[in-house]
N, C-alpha and C positions, 0 to 999 in steps of 0.2 A: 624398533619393535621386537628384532629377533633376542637382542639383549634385555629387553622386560619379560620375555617368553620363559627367557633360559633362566634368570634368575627365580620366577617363578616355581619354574618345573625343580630345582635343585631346591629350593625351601620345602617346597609339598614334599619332595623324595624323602629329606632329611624328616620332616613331619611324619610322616607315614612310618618310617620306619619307628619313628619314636611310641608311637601311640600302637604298632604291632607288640615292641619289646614289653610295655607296661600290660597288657593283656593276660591275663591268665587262662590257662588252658582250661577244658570242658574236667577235665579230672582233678585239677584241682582244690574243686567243691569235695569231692570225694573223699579224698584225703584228708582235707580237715575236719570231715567228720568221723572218719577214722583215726584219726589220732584223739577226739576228746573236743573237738573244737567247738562241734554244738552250734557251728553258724553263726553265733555272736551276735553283735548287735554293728558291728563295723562295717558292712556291705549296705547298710541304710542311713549311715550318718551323712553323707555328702551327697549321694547323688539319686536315691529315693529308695523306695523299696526293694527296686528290684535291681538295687546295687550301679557299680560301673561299666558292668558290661553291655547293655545296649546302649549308653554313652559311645564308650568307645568302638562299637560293633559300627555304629551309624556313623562316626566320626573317620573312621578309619574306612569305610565304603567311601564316603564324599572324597577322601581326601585321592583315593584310587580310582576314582571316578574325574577328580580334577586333572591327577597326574596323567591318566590316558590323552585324554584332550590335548594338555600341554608335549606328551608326547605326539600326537599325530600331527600339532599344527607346526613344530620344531623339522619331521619329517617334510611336512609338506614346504614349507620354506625352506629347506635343502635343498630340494627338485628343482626350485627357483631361480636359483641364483647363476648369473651370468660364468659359465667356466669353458675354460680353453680347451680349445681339442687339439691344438698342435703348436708346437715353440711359435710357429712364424706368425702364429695371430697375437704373441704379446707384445706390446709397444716397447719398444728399447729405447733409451734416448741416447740417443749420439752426442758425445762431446769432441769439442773440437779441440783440436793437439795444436798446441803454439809451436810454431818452429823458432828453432835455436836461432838469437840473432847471428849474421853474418861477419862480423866482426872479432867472434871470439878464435883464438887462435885452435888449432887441432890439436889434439892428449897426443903423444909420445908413445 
């Protein structure tokens, strides 16, 4: 479960970021109509009238909204998990040492 959690959270992360990068800023608008742009007719072809940006505004909430969650329950299964507070509570295993048969003669 905590490796469906994490893969999870690391896709929405990389998502998230992706859909912040393609965003364009509030000044943006501005600028192209400063330079001639006239607003065009390109911010209504794909995703309606009122362009990409509340697309991506609500896409980009959900996905920060998912990623929280998947952070707090990564957290919270951290706190979980069984750990050692001192060397002598980890199990060692002992192996048993053969002794040298008695027969062989002694090194020099």
């Amino acid at each position: 479960m905590h490796l469906v959690i994490l893969v999870v959270h690391i896709v929405v992360a990389l998502s998230l970021i992706g859909f912040i990068l393609i965003q364009h800023g509030k000044g943006a608008d501005a600028g192209a109509a400063a330079l001639g742009g006239g607003g065009g007719g390109a911010s209504s072809s794909l995703f309606g009238s009122q362009g990409s940006s509340s697309f991506l505004s609500r896409s980009s909430a959900i996905l920060a909204t998912v990623f929280f969650i998947t952070s707090l329950t990564l957290a919270y299964f951290s706190g979980t998990t069984d750990r050692v507070e001192s060397v002598t509570q980890i199990d060692t295993v002992t192996e048993t040492v053969k002794s040298a048969p008695a027969d062989l003669p002694d090194l020099p």
